[in-house]
PQR file of N, CA, C, O and H, with PARSE charges and radii, in Angstrom:
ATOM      1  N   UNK A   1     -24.465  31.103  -8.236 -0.4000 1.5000
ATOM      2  CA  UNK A   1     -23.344  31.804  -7.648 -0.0000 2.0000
ATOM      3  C   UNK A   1     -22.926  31.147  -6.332  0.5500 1.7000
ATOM      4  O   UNK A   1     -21.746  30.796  -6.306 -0.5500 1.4000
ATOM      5  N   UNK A   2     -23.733  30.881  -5.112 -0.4000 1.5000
ATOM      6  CA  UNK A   2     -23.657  30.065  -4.049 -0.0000 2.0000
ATOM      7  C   UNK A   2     -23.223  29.158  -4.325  0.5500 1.7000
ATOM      8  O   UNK A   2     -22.123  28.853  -3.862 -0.5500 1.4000
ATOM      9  H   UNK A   2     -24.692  31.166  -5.134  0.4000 1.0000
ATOM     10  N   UNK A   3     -23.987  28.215  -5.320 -0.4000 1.5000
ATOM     11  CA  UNK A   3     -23.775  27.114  -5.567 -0.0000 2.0000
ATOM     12  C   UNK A   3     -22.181  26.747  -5.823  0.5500 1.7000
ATOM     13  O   UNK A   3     -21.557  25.777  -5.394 -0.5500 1.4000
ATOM     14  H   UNK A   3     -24.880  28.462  -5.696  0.4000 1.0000
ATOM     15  N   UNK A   4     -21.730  27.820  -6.650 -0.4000 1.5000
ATOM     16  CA  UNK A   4     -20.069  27.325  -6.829 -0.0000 2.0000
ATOM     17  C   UNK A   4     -19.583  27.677  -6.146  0.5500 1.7000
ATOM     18  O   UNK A   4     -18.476  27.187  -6.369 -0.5500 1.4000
ATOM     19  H   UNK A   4     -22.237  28.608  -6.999  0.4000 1.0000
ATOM     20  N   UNK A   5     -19.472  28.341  -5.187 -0.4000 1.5000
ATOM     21  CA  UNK A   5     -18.379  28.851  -3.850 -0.0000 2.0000
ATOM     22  C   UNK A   5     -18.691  27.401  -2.934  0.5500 1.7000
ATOM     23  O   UNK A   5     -17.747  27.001  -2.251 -0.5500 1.4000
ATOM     24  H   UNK A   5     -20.371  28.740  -5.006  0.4000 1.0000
ATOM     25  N   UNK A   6     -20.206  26.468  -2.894 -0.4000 1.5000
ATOM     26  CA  UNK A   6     -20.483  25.602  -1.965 -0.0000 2.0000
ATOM     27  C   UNK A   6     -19.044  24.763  -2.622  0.5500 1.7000
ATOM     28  O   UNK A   6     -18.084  24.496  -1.899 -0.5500 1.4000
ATOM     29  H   UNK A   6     -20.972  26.793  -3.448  0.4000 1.0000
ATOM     30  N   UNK A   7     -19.100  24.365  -4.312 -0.4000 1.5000
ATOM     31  CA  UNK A   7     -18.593  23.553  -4.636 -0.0000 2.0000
ATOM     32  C   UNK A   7     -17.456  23.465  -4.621  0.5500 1.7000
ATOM     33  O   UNK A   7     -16.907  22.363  -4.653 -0.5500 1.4000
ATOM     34  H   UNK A   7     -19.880  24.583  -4.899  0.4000 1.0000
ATOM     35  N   UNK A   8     -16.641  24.856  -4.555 -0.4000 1.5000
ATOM     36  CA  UNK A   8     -15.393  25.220  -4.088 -0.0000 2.0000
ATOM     37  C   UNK A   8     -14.658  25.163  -3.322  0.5500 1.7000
ATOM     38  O   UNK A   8     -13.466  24.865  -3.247 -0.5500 1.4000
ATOM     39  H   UNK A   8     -17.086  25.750  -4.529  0.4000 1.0000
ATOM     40  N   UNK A   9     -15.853  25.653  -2.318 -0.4000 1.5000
ATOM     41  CA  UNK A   9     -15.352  25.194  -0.701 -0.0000 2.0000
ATOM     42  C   UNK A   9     -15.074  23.605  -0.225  0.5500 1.7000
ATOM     43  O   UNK A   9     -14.184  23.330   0.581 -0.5500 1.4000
ATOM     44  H   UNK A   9     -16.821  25.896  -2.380  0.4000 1.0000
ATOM     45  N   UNK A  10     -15.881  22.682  -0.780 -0.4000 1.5000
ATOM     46  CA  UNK A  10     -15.953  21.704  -0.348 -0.0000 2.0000
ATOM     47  C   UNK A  10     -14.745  20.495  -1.290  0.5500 1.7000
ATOM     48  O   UNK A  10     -14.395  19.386  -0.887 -0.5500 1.4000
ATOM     49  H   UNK A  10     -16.603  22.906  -1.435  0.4000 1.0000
ATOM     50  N   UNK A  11     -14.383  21.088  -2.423 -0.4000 1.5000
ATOM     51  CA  UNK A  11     -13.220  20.116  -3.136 -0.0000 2.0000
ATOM     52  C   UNK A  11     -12.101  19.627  -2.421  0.5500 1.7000
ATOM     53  O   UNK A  11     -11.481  18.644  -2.826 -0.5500 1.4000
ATOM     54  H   UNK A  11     -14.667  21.989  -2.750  0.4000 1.0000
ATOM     55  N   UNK A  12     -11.827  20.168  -1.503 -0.4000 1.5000
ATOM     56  CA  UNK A  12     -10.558  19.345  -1.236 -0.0000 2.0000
ATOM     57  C   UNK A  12     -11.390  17.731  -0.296  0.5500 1.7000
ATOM     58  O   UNK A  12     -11.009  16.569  -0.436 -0.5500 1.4000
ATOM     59  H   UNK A  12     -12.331  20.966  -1.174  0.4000 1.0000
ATOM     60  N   UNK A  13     -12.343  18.129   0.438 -0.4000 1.5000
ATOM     61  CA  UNK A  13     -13.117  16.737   1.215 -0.0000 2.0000
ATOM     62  C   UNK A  13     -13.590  16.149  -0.185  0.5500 1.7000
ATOM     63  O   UNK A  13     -13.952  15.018   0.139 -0.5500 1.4000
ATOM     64  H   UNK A  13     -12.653  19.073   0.552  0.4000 1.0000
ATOM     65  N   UNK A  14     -13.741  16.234  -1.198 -0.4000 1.5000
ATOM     66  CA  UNK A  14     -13.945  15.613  -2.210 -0.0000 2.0000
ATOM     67  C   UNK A  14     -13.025  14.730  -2.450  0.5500 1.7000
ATOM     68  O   UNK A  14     -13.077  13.501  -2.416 -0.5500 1.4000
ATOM     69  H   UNK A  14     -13.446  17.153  -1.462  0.4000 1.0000
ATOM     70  N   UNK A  15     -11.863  15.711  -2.787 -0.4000 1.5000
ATOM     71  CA  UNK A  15     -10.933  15.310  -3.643 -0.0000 2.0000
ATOM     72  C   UNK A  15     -10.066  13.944  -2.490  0.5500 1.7000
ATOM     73  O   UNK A  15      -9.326  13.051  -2.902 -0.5500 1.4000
ATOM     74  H   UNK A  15     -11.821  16.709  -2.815  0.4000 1.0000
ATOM     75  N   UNK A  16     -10.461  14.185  -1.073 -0.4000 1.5000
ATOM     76  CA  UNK A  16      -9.254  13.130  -0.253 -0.0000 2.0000
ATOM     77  C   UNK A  16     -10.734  12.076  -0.095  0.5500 1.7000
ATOM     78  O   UNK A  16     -10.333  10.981   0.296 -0.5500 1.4000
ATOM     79  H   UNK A  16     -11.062  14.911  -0.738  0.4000 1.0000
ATOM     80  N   UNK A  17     -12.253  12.059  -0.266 -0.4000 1.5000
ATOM     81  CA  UNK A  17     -13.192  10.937  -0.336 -0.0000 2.0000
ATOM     82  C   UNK A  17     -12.850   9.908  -1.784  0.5500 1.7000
ATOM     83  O   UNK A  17     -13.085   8.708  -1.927 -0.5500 1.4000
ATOM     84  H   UNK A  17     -12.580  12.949  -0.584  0.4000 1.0000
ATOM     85  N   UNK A  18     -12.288  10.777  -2.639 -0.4000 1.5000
ATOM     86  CA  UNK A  18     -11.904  10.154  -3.753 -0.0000 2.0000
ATOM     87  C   UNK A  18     -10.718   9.465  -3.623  0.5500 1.7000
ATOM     88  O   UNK A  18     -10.698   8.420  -4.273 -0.5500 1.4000
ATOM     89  H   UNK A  18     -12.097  11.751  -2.523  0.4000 1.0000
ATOM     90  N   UNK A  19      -9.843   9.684  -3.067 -0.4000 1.5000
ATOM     91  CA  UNK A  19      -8.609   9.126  -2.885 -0.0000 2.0000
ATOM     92  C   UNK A  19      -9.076   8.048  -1.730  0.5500 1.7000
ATOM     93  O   UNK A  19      -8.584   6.919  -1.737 -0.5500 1.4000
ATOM     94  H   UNK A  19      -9.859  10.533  -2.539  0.4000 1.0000
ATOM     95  N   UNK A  20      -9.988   8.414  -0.794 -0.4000 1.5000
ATOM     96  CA  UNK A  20     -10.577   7.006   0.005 -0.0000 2.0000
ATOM     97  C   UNK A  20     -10.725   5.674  -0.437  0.5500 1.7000
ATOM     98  O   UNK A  20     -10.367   4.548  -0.093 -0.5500 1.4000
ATOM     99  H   UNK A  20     -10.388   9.331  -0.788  0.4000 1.0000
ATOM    100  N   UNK A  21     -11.498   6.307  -1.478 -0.4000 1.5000
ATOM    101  CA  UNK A  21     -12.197   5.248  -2.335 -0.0000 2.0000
ATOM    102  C   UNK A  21     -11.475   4.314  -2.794  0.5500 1.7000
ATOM    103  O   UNK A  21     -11.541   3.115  -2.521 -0.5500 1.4000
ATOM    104  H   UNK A  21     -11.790   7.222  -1.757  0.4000 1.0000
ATOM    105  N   UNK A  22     -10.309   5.204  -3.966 -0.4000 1.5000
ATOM    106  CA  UNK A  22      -9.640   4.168  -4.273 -0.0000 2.0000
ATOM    107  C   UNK A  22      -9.533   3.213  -3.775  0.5500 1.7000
ATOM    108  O   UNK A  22     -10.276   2.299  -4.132 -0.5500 1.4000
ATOM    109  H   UNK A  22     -10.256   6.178  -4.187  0.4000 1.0000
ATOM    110  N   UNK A  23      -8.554   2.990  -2.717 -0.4000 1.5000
ATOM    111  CA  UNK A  23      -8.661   2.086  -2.071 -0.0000 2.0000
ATOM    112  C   UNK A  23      -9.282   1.483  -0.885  0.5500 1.7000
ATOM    113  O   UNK A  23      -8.756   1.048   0.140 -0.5500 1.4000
ATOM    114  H   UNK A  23      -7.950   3.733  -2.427  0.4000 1.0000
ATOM    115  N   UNK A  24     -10.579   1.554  -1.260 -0.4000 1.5000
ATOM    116  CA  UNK A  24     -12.238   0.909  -0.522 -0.0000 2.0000
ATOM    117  C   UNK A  24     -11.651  -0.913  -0.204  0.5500 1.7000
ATOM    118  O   UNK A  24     -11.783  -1.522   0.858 -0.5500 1.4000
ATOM    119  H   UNK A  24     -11.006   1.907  -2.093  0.4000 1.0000
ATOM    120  N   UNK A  25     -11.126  -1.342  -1.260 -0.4000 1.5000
ATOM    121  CA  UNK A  25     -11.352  -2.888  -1.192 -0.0000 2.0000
ATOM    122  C   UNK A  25     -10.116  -2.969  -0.266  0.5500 1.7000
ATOM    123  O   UNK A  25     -10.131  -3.558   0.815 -0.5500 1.4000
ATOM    124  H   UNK A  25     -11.019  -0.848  -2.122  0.4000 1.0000
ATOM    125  N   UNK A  26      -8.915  -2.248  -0.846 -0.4000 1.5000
ATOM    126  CA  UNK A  26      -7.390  -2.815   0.347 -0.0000 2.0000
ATOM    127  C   UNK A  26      -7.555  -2.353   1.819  0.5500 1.7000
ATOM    128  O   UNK A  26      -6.721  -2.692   2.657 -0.5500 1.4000
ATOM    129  H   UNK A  26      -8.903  -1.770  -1.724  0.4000 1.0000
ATOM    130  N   UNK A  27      -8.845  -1.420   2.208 -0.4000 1.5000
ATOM    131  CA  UNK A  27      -9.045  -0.971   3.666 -0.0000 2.0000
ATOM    132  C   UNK A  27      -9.917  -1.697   4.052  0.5500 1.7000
ATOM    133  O   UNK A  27     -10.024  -1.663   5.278 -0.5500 1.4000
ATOM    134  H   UNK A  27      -9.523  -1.144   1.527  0.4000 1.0000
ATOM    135  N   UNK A  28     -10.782  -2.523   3.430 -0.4000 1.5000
ATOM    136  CA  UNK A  28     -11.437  -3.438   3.666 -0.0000 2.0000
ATOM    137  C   UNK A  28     -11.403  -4.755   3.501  0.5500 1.7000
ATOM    138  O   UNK A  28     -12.428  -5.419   3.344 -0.5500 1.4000
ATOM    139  H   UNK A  28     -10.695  -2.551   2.434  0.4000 1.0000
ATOM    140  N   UNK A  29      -9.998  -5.346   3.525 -0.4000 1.5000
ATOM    141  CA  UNK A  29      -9.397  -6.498   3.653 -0.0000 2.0000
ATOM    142  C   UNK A  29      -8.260  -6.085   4.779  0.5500 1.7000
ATOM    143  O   UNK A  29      -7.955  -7.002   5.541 -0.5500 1.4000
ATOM    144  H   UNK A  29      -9.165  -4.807   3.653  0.4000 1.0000
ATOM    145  N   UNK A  30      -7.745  -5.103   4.934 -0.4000 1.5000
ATOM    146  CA  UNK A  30      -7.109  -4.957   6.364 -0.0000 2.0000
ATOM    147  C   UNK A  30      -7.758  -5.260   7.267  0.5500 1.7000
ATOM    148  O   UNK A  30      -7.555  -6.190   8.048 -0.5500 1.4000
ATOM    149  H   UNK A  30      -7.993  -4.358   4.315  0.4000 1.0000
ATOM    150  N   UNK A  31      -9.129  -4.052   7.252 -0.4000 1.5000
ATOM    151  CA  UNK A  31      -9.861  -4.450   8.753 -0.0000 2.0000
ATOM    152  C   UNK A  31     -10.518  -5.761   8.567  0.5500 1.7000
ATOM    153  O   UNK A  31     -10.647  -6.429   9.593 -0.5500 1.4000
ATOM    154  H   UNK A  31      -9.294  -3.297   6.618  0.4000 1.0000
ATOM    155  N   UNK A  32     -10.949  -6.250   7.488 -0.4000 1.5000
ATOM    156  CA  UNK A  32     -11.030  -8.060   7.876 -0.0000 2.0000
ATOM    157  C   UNK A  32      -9.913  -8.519   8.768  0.5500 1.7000
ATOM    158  O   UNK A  32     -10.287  -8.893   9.880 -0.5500 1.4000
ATOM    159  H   UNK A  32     -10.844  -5.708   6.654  0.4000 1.0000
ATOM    160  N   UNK A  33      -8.721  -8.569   8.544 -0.4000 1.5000
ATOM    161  CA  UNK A  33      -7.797  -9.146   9.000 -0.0000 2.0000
ATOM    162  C   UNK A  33      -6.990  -8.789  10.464  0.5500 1.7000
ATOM    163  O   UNK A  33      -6.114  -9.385  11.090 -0.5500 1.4000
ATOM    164  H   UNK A  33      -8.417  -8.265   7.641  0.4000 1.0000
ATOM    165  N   UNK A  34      -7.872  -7.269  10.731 -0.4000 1.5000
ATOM    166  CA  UNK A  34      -7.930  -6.626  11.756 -0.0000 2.0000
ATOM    167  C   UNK A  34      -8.621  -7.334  12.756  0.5500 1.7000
ATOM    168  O   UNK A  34      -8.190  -7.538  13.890 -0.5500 1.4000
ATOM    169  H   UNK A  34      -8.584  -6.785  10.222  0.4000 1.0000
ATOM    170  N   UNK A  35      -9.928  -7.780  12.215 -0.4000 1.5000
ATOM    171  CA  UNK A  35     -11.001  -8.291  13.360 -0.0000 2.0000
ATOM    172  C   UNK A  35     -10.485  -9.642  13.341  0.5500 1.7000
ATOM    173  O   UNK A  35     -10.542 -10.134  14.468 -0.5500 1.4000
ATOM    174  H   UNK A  35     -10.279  -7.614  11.293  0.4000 1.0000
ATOM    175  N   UNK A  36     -10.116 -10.235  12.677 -0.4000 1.5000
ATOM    176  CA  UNK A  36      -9.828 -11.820  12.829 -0.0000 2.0000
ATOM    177  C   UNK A  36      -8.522 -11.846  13.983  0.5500 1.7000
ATOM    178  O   UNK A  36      -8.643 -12.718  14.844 -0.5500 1.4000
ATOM    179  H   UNK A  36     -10.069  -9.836  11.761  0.4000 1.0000
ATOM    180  N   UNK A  37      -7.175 -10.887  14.081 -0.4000 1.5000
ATOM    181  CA  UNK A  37      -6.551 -10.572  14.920 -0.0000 2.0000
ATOM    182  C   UNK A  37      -7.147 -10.736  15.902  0.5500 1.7000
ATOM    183  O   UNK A  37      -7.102 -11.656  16.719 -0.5500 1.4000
ATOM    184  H   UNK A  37      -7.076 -10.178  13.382  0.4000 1.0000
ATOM    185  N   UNK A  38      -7.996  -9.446  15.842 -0.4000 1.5000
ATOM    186  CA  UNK A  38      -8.530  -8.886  17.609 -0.0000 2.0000
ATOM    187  C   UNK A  38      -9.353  -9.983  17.802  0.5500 1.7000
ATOM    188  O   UNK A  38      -9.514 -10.217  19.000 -0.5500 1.4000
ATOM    189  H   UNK A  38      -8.032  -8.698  15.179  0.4000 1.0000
ATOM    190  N   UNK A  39     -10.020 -10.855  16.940 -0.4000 1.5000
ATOM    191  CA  UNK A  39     -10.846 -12.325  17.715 -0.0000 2.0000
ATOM    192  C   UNK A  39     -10.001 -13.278  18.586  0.5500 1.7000
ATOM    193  O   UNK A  39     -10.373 -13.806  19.633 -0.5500 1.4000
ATOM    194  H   UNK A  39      -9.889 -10.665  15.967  0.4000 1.0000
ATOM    195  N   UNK A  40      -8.469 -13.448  17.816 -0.4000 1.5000
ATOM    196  CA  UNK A  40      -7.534 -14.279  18.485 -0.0000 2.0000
ATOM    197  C   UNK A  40      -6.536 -13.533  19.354  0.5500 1.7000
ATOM    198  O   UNK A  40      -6.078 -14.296  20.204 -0.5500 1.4000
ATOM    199  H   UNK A  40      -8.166 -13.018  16.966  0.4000 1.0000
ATOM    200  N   UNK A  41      -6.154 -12.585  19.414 -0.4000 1.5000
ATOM    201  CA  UNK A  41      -5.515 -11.773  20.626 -0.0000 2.0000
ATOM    202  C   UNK A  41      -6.160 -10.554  20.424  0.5500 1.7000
ATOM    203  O   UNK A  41      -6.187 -10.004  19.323 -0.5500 1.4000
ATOM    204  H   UNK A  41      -6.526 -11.964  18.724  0.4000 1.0000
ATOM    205  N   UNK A  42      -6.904  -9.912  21.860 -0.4000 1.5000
ATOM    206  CA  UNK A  42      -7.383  -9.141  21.800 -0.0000 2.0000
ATOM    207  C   UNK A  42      -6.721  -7.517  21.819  0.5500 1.7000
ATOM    208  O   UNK A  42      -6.964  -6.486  21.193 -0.5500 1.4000
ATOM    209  H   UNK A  42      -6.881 -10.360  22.755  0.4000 1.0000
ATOM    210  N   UNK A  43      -5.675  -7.945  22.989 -0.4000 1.5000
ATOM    211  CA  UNK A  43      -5.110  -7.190  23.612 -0.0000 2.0000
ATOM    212  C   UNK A  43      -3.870  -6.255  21.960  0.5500 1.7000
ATOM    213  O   UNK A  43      -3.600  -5.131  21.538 -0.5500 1.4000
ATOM    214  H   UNK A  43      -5.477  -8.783  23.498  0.4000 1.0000
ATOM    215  N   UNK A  44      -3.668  -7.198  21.762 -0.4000 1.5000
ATOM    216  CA  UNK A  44      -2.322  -7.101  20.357 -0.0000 2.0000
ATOM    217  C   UNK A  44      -2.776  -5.785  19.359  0.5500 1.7000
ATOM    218  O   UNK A  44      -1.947  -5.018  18.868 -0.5500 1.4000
ATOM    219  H   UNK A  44      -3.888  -8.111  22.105  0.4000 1.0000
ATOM    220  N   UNK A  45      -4.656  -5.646  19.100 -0.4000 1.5000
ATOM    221  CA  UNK A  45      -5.162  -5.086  18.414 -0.0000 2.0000
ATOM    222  C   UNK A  45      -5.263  -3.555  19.113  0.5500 1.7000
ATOM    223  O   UNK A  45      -5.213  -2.572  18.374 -0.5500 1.4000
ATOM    224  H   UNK A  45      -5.329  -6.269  19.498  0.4000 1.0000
ATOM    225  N   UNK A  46      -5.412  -3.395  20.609 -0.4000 1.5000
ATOM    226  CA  UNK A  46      -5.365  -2.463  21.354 -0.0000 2.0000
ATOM    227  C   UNK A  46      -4.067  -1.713  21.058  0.5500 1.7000
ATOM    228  O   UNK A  46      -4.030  -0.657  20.427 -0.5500 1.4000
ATOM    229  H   UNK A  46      -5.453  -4.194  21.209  0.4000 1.0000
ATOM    230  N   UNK A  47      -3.076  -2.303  21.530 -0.4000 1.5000
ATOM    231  CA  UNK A  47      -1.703  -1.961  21.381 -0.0000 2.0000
ATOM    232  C   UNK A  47      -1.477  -1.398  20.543  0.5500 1.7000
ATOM    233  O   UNK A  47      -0.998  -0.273  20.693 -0.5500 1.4000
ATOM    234  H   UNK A  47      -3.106  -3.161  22.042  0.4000 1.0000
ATOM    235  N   UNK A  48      -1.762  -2.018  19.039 -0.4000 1.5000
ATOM    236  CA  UNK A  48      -1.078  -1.360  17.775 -0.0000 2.0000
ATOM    237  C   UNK A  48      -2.222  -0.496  17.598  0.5500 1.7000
ATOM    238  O   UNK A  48      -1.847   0.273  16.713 -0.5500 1.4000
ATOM    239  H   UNK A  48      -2.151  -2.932  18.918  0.4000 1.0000
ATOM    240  N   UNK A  49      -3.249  -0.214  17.882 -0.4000 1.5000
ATOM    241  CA  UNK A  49      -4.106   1.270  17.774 -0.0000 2.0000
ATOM    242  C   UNK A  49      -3.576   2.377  18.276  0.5500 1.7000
ATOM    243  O   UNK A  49      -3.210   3.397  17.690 -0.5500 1.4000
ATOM    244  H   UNK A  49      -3.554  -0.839  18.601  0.4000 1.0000
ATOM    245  N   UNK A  50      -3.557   1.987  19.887 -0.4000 1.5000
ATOM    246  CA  UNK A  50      -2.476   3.003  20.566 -0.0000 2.0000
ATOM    247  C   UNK A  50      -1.155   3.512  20.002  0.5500 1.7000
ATOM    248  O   UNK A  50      -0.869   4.706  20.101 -0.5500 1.4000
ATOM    249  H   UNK A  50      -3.854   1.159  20.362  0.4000 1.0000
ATOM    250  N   UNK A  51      -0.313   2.604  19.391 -0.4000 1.5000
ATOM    251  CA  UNK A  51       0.733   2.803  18.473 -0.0000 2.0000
ATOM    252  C   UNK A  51       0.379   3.823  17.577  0.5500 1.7000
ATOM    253  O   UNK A  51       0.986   4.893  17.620 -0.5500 1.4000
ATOM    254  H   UNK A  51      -0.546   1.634  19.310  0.4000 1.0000
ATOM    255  N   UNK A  52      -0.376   3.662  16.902 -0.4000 1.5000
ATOM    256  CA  UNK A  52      -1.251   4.158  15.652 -0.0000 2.0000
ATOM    257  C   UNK A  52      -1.551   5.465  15.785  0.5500 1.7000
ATOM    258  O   UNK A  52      -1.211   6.168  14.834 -0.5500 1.4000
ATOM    259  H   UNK A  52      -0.869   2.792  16.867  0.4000 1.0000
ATOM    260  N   UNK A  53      -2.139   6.043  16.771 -0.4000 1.5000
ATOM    261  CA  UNK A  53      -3.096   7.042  17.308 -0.0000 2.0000
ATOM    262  C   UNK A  53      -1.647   7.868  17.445  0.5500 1.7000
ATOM    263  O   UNK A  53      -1.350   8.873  16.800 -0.5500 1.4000
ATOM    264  H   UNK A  53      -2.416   5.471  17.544  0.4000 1.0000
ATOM    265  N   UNK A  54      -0.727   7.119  18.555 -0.4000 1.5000
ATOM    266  CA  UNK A  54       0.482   8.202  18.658 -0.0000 2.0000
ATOM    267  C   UNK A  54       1.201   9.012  17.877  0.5500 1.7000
ATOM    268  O   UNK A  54       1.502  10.202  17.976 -0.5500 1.4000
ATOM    269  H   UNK A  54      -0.968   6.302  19.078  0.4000 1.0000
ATOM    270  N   UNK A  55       1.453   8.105  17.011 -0.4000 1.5000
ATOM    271  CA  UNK A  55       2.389   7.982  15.657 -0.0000 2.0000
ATOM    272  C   UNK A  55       1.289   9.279  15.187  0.5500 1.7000
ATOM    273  O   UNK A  55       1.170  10.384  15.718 -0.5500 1.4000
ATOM    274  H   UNK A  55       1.209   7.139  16.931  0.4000 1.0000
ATOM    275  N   UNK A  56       1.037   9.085  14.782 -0.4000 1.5000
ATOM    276  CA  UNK A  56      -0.662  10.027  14.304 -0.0000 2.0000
ATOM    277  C   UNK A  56      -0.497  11.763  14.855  0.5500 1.7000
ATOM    278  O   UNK A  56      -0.357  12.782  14.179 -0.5500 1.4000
ATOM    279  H   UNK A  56       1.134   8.188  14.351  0.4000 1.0000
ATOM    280  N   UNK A  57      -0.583  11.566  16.414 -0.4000 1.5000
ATOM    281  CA  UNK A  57      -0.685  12.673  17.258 -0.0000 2.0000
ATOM    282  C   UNK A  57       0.954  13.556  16.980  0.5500 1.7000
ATOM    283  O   UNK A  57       1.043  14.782  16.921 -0.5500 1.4000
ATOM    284  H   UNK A  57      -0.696  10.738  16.963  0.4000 1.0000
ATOM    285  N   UNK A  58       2.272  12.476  16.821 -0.4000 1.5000
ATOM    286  CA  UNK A  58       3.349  12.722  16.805 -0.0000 2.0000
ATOM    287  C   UNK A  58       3.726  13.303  15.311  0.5500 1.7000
ATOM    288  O   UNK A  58       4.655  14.104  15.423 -0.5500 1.4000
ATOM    289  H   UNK A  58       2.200  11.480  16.869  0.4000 1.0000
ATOM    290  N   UNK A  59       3.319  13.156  14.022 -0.4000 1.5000
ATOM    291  CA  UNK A  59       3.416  13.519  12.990 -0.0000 2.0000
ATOM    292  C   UNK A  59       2.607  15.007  13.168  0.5500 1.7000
ATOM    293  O   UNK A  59       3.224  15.990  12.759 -0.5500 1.4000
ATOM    294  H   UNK A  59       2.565  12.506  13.931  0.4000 1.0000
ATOM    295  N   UNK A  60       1.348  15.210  13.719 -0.4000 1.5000
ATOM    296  CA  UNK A  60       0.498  16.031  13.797 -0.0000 2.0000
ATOM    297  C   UNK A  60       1.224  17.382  14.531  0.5500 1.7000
ATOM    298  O   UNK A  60       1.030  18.596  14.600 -0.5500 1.4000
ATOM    299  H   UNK A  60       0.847  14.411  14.052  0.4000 1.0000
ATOM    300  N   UNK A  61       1.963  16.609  14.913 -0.4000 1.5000
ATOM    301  CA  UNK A  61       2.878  17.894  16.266 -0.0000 2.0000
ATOM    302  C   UNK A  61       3.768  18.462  15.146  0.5500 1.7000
ATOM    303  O   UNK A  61       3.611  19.565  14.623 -0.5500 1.4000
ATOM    304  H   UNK A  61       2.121  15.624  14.857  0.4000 1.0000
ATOM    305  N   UNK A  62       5.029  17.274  14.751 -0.4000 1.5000
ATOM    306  CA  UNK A  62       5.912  17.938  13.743 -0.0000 2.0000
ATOM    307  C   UNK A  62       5.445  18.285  12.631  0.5500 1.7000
ATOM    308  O   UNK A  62       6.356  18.656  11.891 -0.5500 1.4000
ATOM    309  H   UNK A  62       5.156  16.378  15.176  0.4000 1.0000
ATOM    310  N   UNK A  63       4.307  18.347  12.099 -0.4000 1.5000
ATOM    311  CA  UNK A  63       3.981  19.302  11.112 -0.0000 2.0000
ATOM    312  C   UNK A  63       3.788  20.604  11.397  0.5500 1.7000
ATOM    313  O   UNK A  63       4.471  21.520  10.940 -0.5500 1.4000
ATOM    314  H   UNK A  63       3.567  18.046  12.700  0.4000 1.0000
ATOM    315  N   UNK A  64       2.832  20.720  12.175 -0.4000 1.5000
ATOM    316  CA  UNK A  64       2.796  22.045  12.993 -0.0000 2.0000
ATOM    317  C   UNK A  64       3.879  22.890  13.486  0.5500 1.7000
ATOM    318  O   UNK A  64       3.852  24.119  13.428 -0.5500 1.4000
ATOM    319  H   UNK A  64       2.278  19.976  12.546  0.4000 1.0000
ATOM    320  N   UNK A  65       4.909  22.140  14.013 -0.4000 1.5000
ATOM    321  CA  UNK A  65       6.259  23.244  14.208 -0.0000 2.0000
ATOM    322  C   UNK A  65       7.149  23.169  13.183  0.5500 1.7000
ATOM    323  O   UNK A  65       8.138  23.901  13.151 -0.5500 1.4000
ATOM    324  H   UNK A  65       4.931  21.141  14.060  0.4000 1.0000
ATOM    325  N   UNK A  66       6.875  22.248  12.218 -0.4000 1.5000
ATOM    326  CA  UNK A  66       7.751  22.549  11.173 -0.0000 2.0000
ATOM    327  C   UNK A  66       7.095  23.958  10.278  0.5500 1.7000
ATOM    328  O   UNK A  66       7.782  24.913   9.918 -0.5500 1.4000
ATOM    329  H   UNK A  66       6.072  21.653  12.244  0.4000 1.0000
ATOM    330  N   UNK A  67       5.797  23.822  10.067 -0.4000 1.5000
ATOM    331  CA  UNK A  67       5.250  25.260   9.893 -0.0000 2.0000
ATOM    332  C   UNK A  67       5.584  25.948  10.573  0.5500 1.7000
ATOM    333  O   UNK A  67       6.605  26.542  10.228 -0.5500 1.4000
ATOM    334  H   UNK A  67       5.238  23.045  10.360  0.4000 1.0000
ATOM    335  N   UNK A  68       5.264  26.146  11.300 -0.4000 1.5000
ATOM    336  CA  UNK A  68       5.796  26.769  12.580 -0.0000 2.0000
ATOM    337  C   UNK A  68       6.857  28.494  11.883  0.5500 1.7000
ATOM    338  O   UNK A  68       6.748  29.668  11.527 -0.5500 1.4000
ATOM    339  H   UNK A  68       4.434  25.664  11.580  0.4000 1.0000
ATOM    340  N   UNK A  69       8.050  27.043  12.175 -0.4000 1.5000
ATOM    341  CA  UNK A  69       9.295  27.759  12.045 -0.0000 2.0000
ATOM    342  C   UNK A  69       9.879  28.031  10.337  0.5500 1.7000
ATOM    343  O   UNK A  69      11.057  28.351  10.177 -0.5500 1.4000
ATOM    344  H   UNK A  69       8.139  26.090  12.464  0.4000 1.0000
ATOM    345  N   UNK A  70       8.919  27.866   9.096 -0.4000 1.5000
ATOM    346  CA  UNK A  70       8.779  28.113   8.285 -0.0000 2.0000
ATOM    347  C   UNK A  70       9.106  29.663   7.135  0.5500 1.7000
ATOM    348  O   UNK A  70       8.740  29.648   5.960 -0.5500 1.4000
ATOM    349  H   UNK A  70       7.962  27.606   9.226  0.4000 1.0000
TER
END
């Protein structure tokens, strides 16, 4: 009985580790090509993280008030 509410509860982190996976090899030829970047300009790799992170924080916002006002 536990056991399936554990398994219940936990499907959706399943279900987006599975969708990780898929693509295991194309996230792991980016960040190859990530570190070979940041070996030859360091700074370039900083930047577009920061980019990254924002973009990130900024989607995170307009989802939330688009619920929001839903």
């Amino acid at each position: 009985m536990e056991s399936s509410r554990w398994r219940e509860a936990s499907r959706p982190l399943d279900d987006g580790w599975r969708s990780l996976m898929r693509f295991r090899g194309v996230m792991l030829a980016a960040g190859g090509l990530a570190v070979l970047q940041s070996a030859r300009h360091p700074t370039s790799l900083v930047r577009a993280g920061k980019r990254i992170a924002a973009g990130a924080l900024l989607l995170n916002r307009a989802r939330r008030l688009f619920n929001q006002f839903r």
